[in-house]
Backbone as CSV, one residue per row, in Angstrom:
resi,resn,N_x,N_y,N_z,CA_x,CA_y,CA_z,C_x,C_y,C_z
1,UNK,209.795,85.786,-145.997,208.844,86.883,-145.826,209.262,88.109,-146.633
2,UNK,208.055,88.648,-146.878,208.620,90.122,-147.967,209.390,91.131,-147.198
3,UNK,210.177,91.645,-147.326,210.347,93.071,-146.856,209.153,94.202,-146.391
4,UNK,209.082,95.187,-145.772,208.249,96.034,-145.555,208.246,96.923,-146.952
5,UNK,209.704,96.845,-147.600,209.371,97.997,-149.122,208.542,96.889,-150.223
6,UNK,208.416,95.605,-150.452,207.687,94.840,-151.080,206.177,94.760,-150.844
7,UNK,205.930,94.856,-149.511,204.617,95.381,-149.273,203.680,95.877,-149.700
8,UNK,202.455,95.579,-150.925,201.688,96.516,-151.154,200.324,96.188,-150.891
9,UNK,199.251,97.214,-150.346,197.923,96.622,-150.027,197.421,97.052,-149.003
10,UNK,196.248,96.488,-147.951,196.004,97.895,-147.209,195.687,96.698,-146.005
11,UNK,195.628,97.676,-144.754,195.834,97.200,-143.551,194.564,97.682,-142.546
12,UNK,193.684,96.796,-142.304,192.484,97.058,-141.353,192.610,97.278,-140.202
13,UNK,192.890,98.162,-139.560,193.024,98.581,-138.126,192.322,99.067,-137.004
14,UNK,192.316,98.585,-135.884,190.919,99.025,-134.909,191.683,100.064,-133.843
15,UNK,191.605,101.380,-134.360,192.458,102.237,-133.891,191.697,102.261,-132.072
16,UNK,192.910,102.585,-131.630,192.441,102.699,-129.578,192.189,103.832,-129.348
17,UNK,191.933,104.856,-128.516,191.365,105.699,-127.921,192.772,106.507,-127.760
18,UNK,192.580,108.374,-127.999,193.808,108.821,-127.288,194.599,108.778,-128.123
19,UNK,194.598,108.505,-129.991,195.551,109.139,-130.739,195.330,109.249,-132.043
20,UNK,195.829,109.506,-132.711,195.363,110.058,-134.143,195.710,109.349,-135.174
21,UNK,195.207,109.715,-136.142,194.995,108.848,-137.179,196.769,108.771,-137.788
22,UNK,197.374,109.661,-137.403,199.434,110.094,-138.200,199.851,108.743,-136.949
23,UNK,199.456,108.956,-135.921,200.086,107.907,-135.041,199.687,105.904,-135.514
24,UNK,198.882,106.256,-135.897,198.603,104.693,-136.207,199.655,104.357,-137.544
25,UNK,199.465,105.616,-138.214,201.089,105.655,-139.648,201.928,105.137,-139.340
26,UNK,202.666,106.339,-137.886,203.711,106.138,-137.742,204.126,104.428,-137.183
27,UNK,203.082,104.064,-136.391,203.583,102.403,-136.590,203.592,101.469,-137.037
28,UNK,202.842,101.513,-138.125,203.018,100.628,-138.967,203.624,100.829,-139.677
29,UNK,204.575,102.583,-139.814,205.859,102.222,-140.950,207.138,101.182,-139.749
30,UNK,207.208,101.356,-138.467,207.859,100.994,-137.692,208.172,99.746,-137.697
31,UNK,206.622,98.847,-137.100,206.198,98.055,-137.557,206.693,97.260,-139.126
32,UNK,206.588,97.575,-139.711,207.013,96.840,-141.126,208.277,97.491,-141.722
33,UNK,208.610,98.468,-141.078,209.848,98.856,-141.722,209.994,99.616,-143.147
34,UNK,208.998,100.386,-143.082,208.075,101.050,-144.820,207.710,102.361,-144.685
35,UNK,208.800,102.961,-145.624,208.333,104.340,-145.616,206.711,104.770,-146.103
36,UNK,206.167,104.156,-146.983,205.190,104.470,-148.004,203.827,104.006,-147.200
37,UNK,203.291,104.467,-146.300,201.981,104.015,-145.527,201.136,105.568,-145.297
38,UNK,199.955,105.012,-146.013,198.803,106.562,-145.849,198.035,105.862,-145.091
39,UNK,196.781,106.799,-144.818,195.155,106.307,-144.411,194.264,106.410,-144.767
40,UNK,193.101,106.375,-144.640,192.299,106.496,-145.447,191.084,107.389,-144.311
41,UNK,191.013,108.475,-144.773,189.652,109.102,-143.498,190.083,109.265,-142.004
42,UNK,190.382,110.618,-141.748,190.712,110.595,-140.132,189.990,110.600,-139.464
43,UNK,190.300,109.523,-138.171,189.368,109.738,-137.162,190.074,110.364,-135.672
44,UNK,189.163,111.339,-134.885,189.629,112.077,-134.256,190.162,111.066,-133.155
45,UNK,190.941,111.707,-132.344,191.912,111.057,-130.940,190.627,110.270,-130.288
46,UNK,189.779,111.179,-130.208,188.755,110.835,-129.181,188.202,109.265,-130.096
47,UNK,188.098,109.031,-131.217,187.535,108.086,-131.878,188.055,106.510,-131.631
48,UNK,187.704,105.613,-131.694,187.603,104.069,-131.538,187.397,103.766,-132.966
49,UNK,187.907,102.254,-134.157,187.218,101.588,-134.142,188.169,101.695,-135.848
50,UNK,187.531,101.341,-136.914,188.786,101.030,-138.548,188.732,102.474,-139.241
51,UNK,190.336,101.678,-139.013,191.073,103.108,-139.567,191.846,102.136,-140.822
52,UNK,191.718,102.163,-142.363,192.025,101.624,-143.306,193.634,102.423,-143.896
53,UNK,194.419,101.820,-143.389,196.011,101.871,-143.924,196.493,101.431,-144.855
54,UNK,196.937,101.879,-145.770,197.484,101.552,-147.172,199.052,102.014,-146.842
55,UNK,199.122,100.535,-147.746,200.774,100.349,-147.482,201.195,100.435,-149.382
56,UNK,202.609,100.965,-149.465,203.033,100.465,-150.583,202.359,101.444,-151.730
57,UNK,202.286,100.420,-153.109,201.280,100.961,-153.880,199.458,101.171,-153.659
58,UNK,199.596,100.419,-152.522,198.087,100.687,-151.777,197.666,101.914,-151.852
59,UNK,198.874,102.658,-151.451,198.362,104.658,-151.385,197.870,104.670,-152.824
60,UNK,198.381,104.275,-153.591,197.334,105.047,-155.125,196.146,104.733,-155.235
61,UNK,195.221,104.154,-154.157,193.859,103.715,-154.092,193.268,104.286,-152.927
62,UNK,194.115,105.092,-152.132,193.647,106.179,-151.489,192.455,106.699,-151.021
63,UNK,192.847,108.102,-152.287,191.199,108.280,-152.503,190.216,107.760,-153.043
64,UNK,190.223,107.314,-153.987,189.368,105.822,-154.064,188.167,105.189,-152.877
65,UNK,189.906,104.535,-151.913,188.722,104.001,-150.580,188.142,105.366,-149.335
66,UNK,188.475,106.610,-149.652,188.440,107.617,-148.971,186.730,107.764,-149.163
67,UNK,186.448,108.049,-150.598,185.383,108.478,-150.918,184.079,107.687,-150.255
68,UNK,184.131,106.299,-150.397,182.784,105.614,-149.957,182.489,105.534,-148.466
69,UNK,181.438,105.157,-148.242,180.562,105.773,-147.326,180.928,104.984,-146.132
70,UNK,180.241,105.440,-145.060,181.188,105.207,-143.413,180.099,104.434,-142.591
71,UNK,180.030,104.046,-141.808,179.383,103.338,-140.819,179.459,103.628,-139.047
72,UNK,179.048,104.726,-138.385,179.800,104.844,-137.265,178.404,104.853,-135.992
73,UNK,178.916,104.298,-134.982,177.901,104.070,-133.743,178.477,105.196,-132.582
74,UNK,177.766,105.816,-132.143,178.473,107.173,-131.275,177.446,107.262,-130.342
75,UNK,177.592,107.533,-129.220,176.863,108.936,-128.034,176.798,109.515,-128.143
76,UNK,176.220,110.638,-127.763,176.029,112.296,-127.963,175.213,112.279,-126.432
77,UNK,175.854,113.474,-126.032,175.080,113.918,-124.350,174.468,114.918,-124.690
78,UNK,173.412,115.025,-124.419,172.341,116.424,-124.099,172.905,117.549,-123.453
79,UNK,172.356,118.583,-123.319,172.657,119.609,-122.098,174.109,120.227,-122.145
80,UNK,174.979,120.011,-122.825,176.324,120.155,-122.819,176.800,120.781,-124.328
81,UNK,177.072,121.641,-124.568,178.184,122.462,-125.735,179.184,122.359,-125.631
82,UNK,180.095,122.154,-126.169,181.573,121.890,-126.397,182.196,123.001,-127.420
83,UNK,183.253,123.988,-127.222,183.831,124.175,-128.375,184.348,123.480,-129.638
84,UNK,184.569,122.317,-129.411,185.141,120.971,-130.331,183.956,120.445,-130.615
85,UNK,182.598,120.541,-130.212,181.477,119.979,-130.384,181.583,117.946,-129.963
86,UNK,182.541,118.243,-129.384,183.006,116.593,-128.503,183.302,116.732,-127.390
87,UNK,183.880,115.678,-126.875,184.186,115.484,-125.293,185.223,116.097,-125.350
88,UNK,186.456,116.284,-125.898,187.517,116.507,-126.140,187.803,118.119,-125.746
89,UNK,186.690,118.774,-125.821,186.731,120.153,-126.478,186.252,121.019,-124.666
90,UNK,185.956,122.110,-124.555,185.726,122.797,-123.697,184.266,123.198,-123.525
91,UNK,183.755,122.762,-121.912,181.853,122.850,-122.168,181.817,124.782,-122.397
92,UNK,180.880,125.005,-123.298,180.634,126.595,-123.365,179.508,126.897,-122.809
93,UNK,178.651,125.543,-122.724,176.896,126.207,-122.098,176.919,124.503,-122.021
94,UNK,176.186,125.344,-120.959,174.631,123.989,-120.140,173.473,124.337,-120.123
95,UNK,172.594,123.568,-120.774,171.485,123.872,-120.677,170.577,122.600,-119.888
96,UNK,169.609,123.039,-119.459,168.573,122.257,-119.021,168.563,120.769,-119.997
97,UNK,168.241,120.243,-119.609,167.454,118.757,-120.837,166.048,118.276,-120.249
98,UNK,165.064,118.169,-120.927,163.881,118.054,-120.800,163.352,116.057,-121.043
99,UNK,162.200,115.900,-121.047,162.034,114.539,-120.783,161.473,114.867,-121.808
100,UNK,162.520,113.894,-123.158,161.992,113.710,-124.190,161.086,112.830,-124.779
101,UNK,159.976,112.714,-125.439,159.341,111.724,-126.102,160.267,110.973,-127.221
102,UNK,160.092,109.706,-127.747,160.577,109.340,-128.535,160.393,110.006,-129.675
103,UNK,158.950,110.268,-130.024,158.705,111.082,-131.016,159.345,111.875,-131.662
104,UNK,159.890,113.117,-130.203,160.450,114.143,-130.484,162.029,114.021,-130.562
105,UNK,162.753,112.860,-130.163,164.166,112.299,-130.765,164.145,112.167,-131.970
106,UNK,162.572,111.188,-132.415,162.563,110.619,-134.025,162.730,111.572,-134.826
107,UNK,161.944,113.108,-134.525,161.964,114.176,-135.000,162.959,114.917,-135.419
108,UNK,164.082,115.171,-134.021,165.135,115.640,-134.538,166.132,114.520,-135.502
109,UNK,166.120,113.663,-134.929,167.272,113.116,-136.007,166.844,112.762,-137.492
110,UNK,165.654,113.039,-137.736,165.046,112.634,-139.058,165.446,113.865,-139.973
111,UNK,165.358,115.061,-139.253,165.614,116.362,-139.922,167.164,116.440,-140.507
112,UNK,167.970,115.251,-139.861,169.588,115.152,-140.516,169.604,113.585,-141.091
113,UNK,168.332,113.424,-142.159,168.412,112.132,-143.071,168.385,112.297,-144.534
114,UNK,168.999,111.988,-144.835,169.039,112.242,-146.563,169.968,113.369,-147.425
115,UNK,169.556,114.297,-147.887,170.795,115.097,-148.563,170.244,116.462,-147.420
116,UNK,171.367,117.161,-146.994,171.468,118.182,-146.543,172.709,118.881,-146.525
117,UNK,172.587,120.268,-145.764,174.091,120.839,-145.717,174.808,120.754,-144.298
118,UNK,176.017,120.712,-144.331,177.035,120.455,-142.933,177.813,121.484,-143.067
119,UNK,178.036,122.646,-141.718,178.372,123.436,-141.514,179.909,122.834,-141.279
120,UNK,181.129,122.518,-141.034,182.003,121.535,-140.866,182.808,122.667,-139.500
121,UNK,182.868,122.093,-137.848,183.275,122.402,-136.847,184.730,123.352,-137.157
122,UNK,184.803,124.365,-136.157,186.010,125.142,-136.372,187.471,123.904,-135.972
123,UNK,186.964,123.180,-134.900,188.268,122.323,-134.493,188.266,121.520,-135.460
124,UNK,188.906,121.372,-136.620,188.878,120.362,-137.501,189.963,120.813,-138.902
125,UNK,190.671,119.695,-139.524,191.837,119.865,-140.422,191.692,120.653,-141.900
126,UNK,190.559,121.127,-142.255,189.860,121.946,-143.176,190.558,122.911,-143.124
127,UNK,191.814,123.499,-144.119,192.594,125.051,-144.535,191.512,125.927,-145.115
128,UNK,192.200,127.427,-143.792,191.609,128.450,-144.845,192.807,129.138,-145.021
129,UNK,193.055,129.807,-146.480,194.029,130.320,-146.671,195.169,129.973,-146.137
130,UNK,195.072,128.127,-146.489,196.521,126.999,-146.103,196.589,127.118,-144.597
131,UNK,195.915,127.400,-143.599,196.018,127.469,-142.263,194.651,126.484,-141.560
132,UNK,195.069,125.278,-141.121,193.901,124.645,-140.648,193.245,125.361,-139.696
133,UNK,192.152,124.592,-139.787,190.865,125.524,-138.805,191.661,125.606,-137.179
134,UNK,191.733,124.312,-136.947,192.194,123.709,-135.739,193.243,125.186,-135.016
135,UNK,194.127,125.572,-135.842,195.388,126.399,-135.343,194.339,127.899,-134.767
136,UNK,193.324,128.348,-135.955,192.710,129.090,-135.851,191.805,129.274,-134.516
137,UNK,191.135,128.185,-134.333,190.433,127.915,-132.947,191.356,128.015,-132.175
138,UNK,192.565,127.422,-131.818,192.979,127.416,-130.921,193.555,129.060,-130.173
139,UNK,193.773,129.852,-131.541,193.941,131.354,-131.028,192.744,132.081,-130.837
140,UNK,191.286,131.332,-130.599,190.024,132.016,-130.416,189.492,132.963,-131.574
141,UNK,189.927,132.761,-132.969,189.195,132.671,-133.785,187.893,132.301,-134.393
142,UNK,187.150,132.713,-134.956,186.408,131.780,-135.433,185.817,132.635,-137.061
143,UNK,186.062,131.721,-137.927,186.047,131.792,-139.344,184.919,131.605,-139.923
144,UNK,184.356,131.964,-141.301,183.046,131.236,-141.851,183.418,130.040,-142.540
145,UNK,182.742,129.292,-142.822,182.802,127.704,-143.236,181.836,127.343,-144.564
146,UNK,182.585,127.099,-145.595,181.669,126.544,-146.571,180.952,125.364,-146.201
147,UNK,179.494,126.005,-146.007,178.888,124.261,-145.456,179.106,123.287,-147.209
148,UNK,178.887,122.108,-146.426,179.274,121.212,-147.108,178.232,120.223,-147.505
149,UNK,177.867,119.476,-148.911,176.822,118.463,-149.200,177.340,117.381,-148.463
150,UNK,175.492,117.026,-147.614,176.273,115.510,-146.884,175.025,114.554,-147.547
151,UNK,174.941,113.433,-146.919,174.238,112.471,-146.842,173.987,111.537,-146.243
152,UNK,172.905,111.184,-145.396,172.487,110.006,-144.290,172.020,109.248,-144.744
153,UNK,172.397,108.279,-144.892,171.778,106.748,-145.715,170.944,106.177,-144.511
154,UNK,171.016,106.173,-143.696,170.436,105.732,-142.378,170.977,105.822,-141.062
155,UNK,169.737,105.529,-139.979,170.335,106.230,-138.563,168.948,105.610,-137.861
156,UNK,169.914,105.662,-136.836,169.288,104.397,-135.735,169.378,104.943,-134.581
157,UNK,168.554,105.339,-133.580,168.151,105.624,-132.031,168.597,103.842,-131.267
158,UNK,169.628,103.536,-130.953,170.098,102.609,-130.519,169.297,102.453,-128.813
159,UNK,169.881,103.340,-128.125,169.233,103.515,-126.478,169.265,104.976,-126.030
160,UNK,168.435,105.391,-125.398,168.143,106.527,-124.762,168.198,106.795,-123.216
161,UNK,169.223,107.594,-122.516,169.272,107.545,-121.462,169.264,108.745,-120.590
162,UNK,169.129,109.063,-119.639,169.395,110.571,-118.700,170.435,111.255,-119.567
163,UNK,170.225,111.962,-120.542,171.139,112.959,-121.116,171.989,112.260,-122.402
164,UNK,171.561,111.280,-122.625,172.552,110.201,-123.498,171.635,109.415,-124.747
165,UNK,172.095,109.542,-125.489,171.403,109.079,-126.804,172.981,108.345,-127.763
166,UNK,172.580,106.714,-127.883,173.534,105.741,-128.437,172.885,106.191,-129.814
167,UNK,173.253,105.837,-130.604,172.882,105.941,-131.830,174.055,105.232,-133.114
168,UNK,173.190,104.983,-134.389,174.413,104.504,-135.083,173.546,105.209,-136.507
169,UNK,175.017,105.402,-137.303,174.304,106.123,-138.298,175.540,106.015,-139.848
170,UNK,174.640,105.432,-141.391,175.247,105.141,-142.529,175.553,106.849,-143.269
171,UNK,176.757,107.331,-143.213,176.469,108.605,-143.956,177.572,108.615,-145.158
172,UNK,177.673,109.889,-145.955,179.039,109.818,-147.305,180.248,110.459,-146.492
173,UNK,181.294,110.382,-147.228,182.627,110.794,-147.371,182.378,112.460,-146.745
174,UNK,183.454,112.731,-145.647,183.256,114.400,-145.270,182.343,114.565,-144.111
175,UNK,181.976,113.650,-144.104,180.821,114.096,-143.023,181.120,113.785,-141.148
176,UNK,181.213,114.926,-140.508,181.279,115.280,-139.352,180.189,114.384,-138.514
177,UNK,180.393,113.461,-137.510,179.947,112.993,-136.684,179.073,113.641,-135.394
178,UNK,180.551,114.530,-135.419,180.518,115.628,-133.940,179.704,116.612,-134.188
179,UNK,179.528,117.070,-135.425,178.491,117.962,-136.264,177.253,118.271,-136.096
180,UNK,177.080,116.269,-136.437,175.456,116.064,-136.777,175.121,115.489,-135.243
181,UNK,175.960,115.070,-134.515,175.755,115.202,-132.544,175.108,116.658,-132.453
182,UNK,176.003,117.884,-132.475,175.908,118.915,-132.048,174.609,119.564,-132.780
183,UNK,174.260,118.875,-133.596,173.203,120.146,-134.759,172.138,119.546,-134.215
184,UNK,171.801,117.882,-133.616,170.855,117.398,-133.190,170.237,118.009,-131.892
185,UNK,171.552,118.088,-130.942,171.453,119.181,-130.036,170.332,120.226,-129.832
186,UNK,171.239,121.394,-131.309,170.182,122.228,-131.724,168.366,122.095,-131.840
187,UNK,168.365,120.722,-132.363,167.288,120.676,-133.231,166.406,120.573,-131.824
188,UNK,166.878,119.937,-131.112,165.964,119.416,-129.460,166.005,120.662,-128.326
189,UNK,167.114,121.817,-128.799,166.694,122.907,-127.883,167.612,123.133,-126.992
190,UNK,167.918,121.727,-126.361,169.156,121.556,-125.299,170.525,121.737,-125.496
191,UNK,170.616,121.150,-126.386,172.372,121.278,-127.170,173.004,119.991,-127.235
192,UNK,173.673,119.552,-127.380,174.417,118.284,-127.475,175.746,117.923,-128.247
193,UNK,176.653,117.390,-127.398,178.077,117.437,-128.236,177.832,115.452,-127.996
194,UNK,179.332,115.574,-129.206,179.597,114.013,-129.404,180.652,113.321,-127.764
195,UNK,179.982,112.011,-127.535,180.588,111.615,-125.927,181.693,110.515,-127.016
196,UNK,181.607,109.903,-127.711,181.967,108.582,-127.889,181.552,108.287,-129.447
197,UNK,182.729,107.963,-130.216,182.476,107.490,-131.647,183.181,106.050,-131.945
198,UNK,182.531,105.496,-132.942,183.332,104.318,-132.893,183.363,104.146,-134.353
199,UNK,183.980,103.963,-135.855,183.827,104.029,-136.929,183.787,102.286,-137.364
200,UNK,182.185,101.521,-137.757,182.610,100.220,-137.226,182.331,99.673,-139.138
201,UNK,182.415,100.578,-140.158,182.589,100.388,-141.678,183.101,101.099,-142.440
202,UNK,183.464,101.058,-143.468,184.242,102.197,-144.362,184.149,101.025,-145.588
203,UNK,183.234,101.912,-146.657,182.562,100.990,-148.124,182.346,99.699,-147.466
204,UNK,183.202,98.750,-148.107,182.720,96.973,-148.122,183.642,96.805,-146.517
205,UNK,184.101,97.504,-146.122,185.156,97.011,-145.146,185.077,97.078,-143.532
206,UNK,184.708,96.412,-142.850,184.476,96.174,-141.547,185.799,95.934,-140.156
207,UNK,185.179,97.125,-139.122,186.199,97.083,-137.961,186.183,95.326,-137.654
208,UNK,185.497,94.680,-137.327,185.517,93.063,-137.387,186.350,92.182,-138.018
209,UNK,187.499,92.265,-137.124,188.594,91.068,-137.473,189.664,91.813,-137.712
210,UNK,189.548,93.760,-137.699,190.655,94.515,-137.849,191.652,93.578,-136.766
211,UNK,193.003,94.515,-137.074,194.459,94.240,-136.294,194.622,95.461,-134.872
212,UNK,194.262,95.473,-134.069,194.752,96.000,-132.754,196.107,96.639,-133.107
213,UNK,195.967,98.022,-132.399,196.892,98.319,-132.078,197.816,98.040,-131.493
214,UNK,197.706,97.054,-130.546,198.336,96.417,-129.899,199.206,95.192,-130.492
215,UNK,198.066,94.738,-131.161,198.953,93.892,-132.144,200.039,94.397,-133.190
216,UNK,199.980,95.280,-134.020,200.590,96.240,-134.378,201.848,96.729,-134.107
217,UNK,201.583,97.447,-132.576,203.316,97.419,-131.749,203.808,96.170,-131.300
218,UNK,203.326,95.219,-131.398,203.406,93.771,-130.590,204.512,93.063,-131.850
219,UNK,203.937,93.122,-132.828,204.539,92.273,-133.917,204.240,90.773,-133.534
220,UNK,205.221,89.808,-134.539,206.167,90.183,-135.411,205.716,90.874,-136.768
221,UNK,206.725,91.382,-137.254,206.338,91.910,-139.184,205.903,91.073,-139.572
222,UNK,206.358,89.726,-139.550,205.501,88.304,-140.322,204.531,88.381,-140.231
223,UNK,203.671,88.480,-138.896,202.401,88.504,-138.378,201.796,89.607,-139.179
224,UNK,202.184,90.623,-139.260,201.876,91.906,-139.842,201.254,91.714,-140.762
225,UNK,201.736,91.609,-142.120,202.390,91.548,-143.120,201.375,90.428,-143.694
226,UNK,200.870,89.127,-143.016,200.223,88.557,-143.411,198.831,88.603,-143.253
227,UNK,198.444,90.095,-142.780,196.919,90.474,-141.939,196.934,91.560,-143.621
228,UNK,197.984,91.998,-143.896,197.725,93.209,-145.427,196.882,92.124,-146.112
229,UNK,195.480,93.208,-146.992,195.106,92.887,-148.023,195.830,92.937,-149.037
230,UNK,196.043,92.222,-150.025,196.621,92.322,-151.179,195.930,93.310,-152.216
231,UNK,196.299,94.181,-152.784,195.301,94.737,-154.129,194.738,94.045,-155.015
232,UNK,194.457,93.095,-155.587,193.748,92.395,-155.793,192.464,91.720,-155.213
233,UNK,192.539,91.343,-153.776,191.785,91.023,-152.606,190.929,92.437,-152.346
234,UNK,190.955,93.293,-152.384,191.161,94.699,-152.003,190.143,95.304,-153.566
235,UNK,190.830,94.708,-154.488,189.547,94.713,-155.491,188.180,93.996,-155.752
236,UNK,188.505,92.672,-155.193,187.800,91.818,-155.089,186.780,92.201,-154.021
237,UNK,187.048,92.586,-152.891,186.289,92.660,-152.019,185.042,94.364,-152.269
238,UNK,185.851,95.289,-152.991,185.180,96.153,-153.241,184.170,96.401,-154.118
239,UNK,184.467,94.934,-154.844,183.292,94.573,-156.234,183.496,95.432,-157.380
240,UNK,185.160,95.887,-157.607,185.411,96.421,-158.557,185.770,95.788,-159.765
């Protein structure tokens, strides 16, 4: 079997609930015994579902797999504001929620399809003047934000429930989940933060058949080690 420093290529992972995207790093350098492991696109603590790890010379394809477009299925609750604009975060207002028509769901979420701008949440890893937002919020700050070009390739009203809207939605690189939860909110009157995200694509690459975290701390490295895409495979699959 290779060593963990022979290692190069990237690692599909179905990150668990309750930690961050540096923690899934840190075990799979553990795990394989390899200093040289990035990620590709963070997903917040609160998030479920592929988190794409590059091992080795894998990191020089990085940004590369950073850039293409995401795939994620989420909740969003009505009636509820969040400072974090998620579950995660602190409710700031409640508002009423009204008995929506479908119509008027189709309505708001249509208004966040195609090219628009994204204001990008104060709780989030975005430096101003080298100081993430995140540190800033947390001392009750609040900063202006270069909104940002996004894009919705598509979006889907999955199920609709007492205060709860499933949804799944194709968007680009940068783009806030918890955002376009919270702005939908807006658009319906009530407000709405993100309950539940799950990231289930990233470009050609699917949470389906990722490696568990569990598997992960579980081992063995053999096992590991033989779940890495190779760069080549990794090209192949991206249709480069």
């Amino acid at each position: 079997m290779k060593s963990g420093t022979d290692i190069d290529g990237v690692l599909l992972v179905d990150k668990s609930p309750g930690m961050t995207s540096h923690d899934v790093v840190a075990i799979t350098r553990r795990s394989l015994d390899t200093k040289k492991v990035g990620h590709c696109g963070t997903l917040d603590p609160l998030a479920t579902g592929l988190l794409i790890i590059t091992i080795g010379r894998g990191t020089k394809i990085q940004d590369l797999l950073m850039s293409e477009d995401k795939e994620y299925a989420g909740t969003l609750r009505l009636g509820e504001i969040t400072d974090s604009q998620d579950s995660d975060g602190q409710i700031v207002e409640t508002r009423p929620v009204p008995e929506f028509s479908r119509e008027q769901l189709d309505a708001a979420f249509a208004k966040f399809h195609g090219d628009f701008y994204q204001t990008p949440p104060m709780v989030s890893a975005i430096k101003k003047d080298g100081v993430p937002l995140y540190k800033l919020a947390r001392q009750g700050k609040t900063v202006e934000r270069e909104p940002r070009f996004v894009h919705v390739y598509a979006h889907e009203i999955k199920e609709v429930r007492p205060q709860e809207i499933d949804f799944r939605v194709v968007c680009s690189k940068g783009f806030y989940v918890r955002t376009y939860a919270h702005d939908i909110g807006q658009a319906l009157g009530c407000g709405a933060h993100l309950k539940s995200l799950r990231r289930t694509k990233s470009g050609k690459f699917s949470v389906d058949g990722a490696i568990t975290v569990e598997e992960l701390k579980a081992g063995p490295a053999s096992a590991i080690a033989a779940r890495v895409l190779s760069l080549p495979t990794v090209s192949r699959l991206r249709g480069a």
